[in-house]
Every structure is written in structure tokens, then in C-alpha cells.
C-alpha positions in Angstrom: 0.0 0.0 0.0 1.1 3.4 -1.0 0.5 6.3 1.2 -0.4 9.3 0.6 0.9 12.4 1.9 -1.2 14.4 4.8 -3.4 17.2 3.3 -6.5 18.7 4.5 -10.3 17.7 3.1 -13.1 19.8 3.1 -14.7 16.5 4.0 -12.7 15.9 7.3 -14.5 14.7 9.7 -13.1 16.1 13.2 -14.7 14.9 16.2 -13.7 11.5 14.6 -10.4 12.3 13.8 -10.1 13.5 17.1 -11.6 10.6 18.8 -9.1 8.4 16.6 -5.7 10.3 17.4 -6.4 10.2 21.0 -7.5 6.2 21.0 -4.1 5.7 18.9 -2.3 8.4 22.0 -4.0 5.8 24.7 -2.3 2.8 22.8 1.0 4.1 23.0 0.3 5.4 26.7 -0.8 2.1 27.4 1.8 0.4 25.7 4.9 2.7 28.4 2.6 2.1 31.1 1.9 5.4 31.9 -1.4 5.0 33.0 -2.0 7.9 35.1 -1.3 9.5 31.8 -4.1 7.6 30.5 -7.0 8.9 33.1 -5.3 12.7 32.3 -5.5 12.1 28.6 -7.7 14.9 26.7 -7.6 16.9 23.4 -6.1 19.3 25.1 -3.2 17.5 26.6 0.3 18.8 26.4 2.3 16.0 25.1 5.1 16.4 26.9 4.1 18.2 30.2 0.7 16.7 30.7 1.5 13.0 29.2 5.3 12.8 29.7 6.0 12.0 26.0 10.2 12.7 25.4 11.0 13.2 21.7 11.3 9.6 20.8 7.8 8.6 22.2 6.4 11.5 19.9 8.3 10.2 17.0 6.7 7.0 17.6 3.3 8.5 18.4 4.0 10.5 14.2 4.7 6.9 12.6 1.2 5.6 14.8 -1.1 8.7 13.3 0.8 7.7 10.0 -0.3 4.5 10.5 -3.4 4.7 11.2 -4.7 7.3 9.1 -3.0 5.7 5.7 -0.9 9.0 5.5 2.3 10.3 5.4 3.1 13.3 7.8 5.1 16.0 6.0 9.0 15.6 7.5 8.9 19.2 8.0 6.8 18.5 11.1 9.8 16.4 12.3 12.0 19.1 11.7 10.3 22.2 12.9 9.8 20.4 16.3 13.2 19.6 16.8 14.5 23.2 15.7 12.4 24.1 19.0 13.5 22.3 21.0 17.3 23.6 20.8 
């Protein structure tokens, strides 16, 4: 299968978009054990003061949402996030 590369539809559906990043969020919460991060979680959650997610978690948590959605995320997400973070 071929993805595709992320872009935005007028057809988007947000409420289950949203409902589907955070279940795929939960996984991966689940999956580190955080659990008390689990009972926080929220659309509003800060990923890495709320949930505790370090860089390599949120790469992780990029290739799920990839994943999932049949996508590819652009790279220069990847790179604008670490150019913050020096």
C-alpha cells in the first residue's frame, strides 16, 4: 500500500479524527505504562508536560497517526519540532 501524503479535506471529519488520534495516544500510553497519563488524557493535553512523552515517544506517536490514518506526515513537522527544542 502506498500512502499518501497528509493534506486537508473539506470533507474531514473532526470529532472522529479526534476521537481516533487520541485512542491511537492511549495505545501508545498504554503500551509505556503510563497509565496515570491515561486517566489525564484529553484533546487538550500537552504532550510532553501533561502525558510525559520525550521526543522519541512522539516520533513514535507521528509513525502511529501515520499509520493509522493511511498518510504520510510531511518531514517538515519532524523538523520544525526539533529546531524548537534547541
Amino acid at each position: 500500500m502506498k500512502d499518501t501524503l497528509a493534506t486537508i479535506s473539506p470533507q474531514l471529519d473532526l470529532p472522529g479524527v479526534r476521537e481516533r488520534v487520541l485512542d491511537v495516544l492511549r495505545g501508545l500510553l498504554e503500551e509505556l505504562g503510563s497509565h496515570g497519563a491515561v486517566v489525564e488524557l484529553s484533546i487538550d493535553s500537552n504532550l510532553d508536560r501533561d502525558l510525559g512523552l520525550g521526543s522519541l515517544e512522539r516520533v513514535e506517536l507521528l509513525t502511529r497517526l501515520e499509520s493509522a490514518f493511511g498518510v504520510r506526515l510531511p518531514d517538515t513537522l519532524r523538523r520544525k519540532r526539533a529546531r524548537r527544542k534547541s
